[in-house]
N, C-alpha and C positions, 0 to 999 in steps of 0.2 A: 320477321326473320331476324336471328342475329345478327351483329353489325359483324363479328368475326366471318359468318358464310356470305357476309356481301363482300366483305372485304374479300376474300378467298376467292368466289369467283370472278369479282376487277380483276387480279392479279392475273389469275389462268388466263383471262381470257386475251388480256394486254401482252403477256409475255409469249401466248401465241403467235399473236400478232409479229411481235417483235423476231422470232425464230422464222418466220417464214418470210419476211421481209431481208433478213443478213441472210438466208440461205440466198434468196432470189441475188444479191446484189453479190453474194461468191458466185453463183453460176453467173449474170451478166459481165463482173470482171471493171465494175464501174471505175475502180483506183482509188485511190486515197481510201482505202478500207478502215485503216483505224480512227481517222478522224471522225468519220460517217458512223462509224461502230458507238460511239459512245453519245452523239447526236440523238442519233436513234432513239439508243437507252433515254435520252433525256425525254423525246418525244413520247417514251412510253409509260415512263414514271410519271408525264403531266396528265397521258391519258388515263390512267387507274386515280389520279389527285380529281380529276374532273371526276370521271364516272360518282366517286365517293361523295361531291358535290351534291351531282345531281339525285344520290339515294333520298336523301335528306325530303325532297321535294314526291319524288315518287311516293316515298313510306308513307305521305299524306291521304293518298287514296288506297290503302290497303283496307277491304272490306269491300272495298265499292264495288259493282256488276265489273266485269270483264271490260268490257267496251269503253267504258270509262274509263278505266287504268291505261290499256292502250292508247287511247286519243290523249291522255295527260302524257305518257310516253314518249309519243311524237311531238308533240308540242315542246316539252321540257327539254329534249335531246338535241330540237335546233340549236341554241344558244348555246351549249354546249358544244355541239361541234364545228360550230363558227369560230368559238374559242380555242380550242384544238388546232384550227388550221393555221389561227394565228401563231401560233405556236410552232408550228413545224415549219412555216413559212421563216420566222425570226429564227430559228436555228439550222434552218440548211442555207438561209441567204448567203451566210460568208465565204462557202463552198461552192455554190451556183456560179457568184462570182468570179471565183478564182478559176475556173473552169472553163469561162469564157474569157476571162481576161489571155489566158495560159495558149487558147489556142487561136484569139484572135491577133496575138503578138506570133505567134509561129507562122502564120498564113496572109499576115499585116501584107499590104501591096507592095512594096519596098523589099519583099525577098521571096524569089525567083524559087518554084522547087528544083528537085535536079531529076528529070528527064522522070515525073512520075503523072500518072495519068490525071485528068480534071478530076478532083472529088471533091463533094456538097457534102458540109455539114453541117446539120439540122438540130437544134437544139430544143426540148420540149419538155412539156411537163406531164409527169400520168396524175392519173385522180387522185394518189397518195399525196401528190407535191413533190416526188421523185424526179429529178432533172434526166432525160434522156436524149443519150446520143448519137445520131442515127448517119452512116457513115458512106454515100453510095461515089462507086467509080463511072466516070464518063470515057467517054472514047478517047484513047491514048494516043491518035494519032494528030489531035488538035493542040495536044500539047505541044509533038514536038514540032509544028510549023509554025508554036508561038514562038519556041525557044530558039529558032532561029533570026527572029526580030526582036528582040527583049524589051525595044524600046515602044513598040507597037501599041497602044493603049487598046483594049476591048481584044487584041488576040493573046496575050499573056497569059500564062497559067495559073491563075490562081485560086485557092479553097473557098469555099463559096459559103462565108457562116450565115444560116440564117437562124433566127434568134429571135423571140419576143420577150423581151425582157421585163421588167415590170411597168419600166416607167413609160413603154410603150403600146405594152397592152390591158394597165390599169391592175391597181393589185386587187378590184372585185373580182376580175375573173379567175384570178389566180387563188383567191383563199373560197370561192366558190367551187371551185373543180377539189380542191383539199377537203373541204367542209363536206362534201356529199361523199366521199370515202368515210370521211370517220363517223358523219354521220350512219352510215351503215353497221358500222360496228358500235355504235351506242345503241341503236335501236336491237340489234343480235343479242346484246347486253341485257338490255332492257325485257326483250324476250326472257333471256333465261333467269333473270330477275323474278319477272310475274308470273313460271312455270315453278319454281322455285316457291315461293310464296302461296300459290295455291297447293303444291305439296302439302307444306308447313299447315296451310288452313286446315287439311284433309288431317294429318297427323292428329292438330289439336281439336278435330275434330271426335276422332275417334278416341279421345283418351279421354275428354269429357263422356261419351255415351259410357267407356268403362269406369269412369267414376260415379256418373249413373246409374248403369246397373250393379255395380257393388254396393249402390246406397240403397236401391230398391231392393237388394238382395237382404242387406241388413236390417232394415225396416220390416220385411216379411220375415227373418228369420225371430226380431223385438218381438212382434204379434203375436208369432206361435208361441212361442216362449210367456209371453205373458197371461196368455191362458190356461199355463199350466200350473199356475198361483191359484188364481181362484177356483179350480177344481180342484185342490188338495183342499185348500182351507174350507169349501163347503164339506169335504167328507170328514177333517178333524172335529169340524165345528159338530158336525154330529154327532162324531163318538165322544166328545165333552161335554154335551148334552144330553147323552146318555149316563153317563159316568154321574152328573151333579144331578140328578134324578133318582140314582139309584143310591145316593149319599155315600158316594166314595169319594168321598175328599181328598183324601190323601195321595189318590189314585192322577183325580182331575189337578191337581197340583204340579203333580209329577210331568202331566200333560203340557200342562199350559209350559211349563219351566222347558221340556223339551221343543215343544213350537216354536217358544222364540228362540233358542239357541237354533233350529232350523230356518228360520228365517233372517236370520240375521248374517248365515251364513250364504242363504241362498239368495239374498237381495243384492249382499254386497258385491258379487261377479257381474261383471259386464252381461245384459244378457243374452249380446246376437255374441260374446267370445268360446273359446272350446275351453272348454275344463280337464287338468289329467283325470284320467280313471281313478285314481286313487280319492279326488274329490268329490266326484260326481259316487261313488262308492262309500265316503263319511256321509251323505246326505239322507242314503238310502239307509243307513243305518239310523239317523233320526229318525227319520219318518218311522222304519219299523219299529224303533223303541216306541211312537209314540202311540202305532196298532196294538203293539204288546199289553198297555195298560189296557185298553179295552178287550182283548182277546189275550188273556194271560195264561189261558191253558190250553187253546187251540191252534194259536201261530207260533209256528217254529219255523225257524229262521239257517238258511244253508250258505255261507259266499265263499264263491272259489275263484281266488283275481290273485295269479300267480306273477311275485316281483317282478317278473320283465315285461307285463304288459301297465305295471300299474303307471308310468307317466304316461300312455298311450293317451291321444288326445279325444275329445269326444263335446259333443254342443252338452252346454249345463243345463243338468234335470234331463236328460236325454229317456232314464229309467223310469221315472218317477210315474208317468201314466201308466206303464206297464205292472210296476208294483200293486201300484191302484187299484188298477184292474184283478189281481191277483188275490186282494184283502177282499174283493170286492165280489168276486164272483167264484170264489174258493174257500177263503177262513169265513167270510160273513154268511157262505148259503151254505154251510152245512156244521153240524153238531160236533163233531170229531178234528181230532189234532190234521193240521194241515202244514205243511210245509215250503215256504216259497224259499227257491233257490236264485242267487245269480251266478253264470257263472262266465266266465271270462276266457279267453284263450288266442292266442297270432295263428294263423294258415296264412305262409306266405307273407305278401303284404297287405294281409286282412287282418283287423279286428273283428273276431266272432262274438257278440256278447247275446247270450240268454238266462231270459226270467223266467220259470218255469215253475207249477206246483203241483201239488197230486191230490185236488181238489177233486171237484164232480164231472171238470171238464165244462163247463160250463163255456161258450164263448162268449168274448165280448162285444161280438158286431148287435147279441141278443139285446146288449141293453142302447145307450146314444152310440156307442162305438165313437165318443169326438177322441179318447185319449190315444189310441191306435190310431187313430186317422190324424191325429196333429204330430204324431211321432214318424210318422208317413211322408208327411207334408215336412217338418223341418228337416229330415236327410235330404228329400230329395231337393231343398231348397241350399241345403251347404255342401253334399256332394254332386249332385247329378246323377247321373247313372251308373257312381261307382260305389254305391251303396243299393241298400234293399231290404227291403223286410217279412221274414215266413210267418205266420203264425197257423195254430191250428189245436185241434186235439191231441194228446200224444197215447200210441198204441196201447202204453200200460195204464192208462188213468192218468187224466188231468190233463194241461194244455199248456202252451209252450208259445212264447217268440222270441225270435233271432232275430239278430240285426246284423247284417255284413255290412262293416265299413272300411275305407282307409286307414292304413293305419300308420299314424304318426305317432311323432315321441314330443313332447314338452321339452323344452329348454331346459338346462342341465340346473339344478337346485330348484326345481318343482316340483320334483317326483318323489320328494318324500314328504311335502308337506300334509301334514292333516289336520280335521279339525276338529275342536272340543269343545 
C-alpha cells in the first residue's frame, strides 16, 4: 500500500476518534473544556505517530496467508497501545489532579454545607482513561440533625469523596484499563489496514493478468503477422524464377529492386502495430508492381482509398493475403486481362475495405485457405467482435472480401506519409 493511504486512513480513523470523544465530554458537561480539548488533540496526534510506527512492522508480512498477518497484528498492536495509555495517562494526570484536589478542598471536614443533603462523590476511570464523576444525593433529613450539633464527629454532613487514585490503586491497573481501549482501535486499524491491502493485492493483481493478456495478445497478433512474410516471399520467389528462366533479365531486375524496396518497408513497422491505410495501401502497390513484371498484360490494377479514410488505422499487411489470393487464383488461372480492385470507404464508425477482381471466381478455401484464415485470425485477435470478414463469389463474375473494422484515425502528421 502507499504510505500516503496508510497515512490517510491513521488520520480518519484517529480524528474520528477524537470527534466522538469532545462530542461525548459536550454532552456529559465534564468543565474545563478547553484544557481537555487540546489534551485530547495531543492524545490523538500521539495515536496516528504510533499507529505509523507500527505500519513499518506490519508491511513486513504483506504477502503472507491471512492468519499470519492477523496474529502479527495482534501481537504488534499490544506494545503499541501500552504505549498510548501511557500517553493519555501523562497528559490528563494534571487535570485528574486538579479535579480532585478542587473538590476535596470544597467538601475538606472543616466546612460545614449549608443545610444541603449527604451527597457521595465517586471518582473513576472508563476504559479511555476518562476521569468520571458520579454525583448521588442521600437522605436530607440526616443532614439536618447533623447540623444541629456541628460538633458531633460521625453525624456531620459531609461529601463523601471516594477516589482511587494512582498511587493507591497502582498505575498497572490504570494504564491497563487505557491500553485495552486503545488497544481496540489499533486492532480496528489494523483491520482496515489488511482489508486495504488485500484490495490493493487484488488491483495489482488484475492489472498484471491485463498486462498479460495484452502481451499474449501481441505475441499472437507477431505470429500471424509473421507468416504473412513467408508466404509472399515463396509466391515472388516463384515468379522470379520464372522470369530468370524465361531470360528476362531486365524484367527479374526490376523484381528484385522492387522486393527489397517492399521489404524494407514492410519489416521496418512494428509488427503486432496498426499501420495508416495510406501505408498499408503504398505496400500493396509494391507487391502489385512486383506481379506486374510477371503478368504485364493480364494484371490491371483499380485502388479507390478516398482522403478521409487514408489515416484510418489498420494491423500492417492486413491486405496483403487477400491480393495474393487474388494474383493467385484470378490473374495466374486464367489467360485474359483481370483486374484486382481495393477499394476503401467509412459507414459510420466502420472502416469497409474490399479486394475484389473479375477473375473466374475461383475461391480460395479451394486451395490451403491459410491467407484468409490468418487474416481471420488477426482481426479477430486486435478487434474482437467488432470486426468481421465476408468473402465469396460475386453475382457478375469474380469474388470478392470485405473486412468491417473499427475505425480509427492515426495521429495527426501520419496521414500523409508515404513510401518510396
Amino acid at each position: 500500500m502507499p504510505a500516503r493511504q496508510v497515512l490517510g486512513s491513521a488520520v480518519a480513523m484517529w480524528s474520528c476518534y477524537f470527534v466522538l470523544i469532545t462530542m461525548r465530554a459536550l454532552v456529559a458537561d465534564l468543565g474545563e473544556f478547553g484544557d481537555l480539548l487540546w489534551r485530547r488533540a495531543l492524545v490523538t496526534l500521539a495515536g496516528i505517530v504510533v499507529t505509523m510506527l507500527a505500519w513499518p512492522l506490519l508491511r513486513r508480512f504483506d504477502g503472507r496467508p491471512t492468519a499470519t498477518r492477523l496474529a502479527a497484528a495482534l501481537v504488534i498492536m499490544l506494545p503499541a497501545s501500552l504505549a498510548l495509555a501511557v500517553v493519555n495517562q501523562q497528559a490528563f494526570a494534571p487535570v485528574e489532579a486538579r479535579m480532585i484536589a478542587r473538590l476535596t478542598d470544597h467538601n475538606g471536614p472543616h466546612k460545614a454545607p449549608a443545610r444541603k443533603p449527604h451527597t457521595a462523590v465517586h471518582i473513576r476511570h472508563d476504559v479511555t482513561g476518562n476521569m468520571l464523576v458520579d454525583v448521588d444525593d442521600a437522605d436530607p433529613d440526616a443532614a439536618d440533625s447533623a447540623d444541629a450539633d456541628p460538633d458531633t464527629e460521625g453525624t456531620r454532613p459531609a461529601i463523601t469523596v471516594i477516589q482511587n487514585p494512582v498511587e493507591h490503586e497502582g498505575l498497572w491497573r490504570e494504564l491497563t484499563d487505557v491500553a485495552l481501549g486503545r488497544y481496540f482501535l489499533l486492532i480496528a486499524w489494523a483491520a482496515l489496514y489488511l482489508a486495504l491491502g488485500n484490495a490493493e493485492m487484488v488491483r495489482a493483481a488484475e492489472r498484471r493478468e491485463g498486462e498479460y493478456r495484452r502481451a499474449a495478445k501481441a505475441a499472437e497478433l507477431r505470429s500471424l503477422r509473421y507468416q504473412v512474410n513467408p508466404h509472399f516471399l515463396f509466391n515472388t520467389l516463384n515468379s522470379l524464377s520464372a522470369l530468370v528462366m524465361t531470360r528476362r533479365e531486365d524484367a527479374a531486375e526490376r523484381m528484385i529492386q522492387t522486393m527489397s524496396s517492399f521489404y524494407r518497408h514492410s519489416l521496418a513497422a512494428d509488427p503486432g502495430a496498426d499501420v495508416p491505410l495510406a501505408d498499408e495501401i503504398a505496400l500493396q502497390r509494391h507487391y502489385l508492381e512486383i506481379e506486374a513484371v510477371r503478368f504485364p498484360e493480364r494484371l490491371k490494377t483499380a485502388i479507390d482509398v478516398p482522403d478521409a479514410v487514408r489515416g484510418a488505422l489498420v494491423p500492417g499487411m492486413i491486405l496483403q493475403p487477400l491480393v495474393e489470393n487474388s494474383i493467385k487464383y484470378a490473374v495466374a488461372a486464367t489467360t485474359r486481362a483481370v483486374t484486382v480492385r481495393i477499394v476503401a470507404r467509412a459507414e459510420n464508425d466502420r472502416l469497409v475495405l474490399t479486394i475484389s477482381d473479375d477473375g473466374p471466381g475461383k475461391t480460395a478455401e479451394s486451395g490451403t485457405g491459410i491467407g484468409l484464415e490468418n487474416v481471420r485470425n488477426r482481426l479477430a485477435a486486435r478487434f474482437g467482435n467488432e470486426a468481421h470478414v465476408a468473402s465469396g463469389p460475386q453475382p457478375g463474375g469474380g469474388y470478392a472480401t470485405t473486412l468491417v473494422l473499427p475505425l480509427t484515425t492515426a495521429p495527426s502528421g501520419r496521414n500523409d506519409r508515404t513510401m518510396r
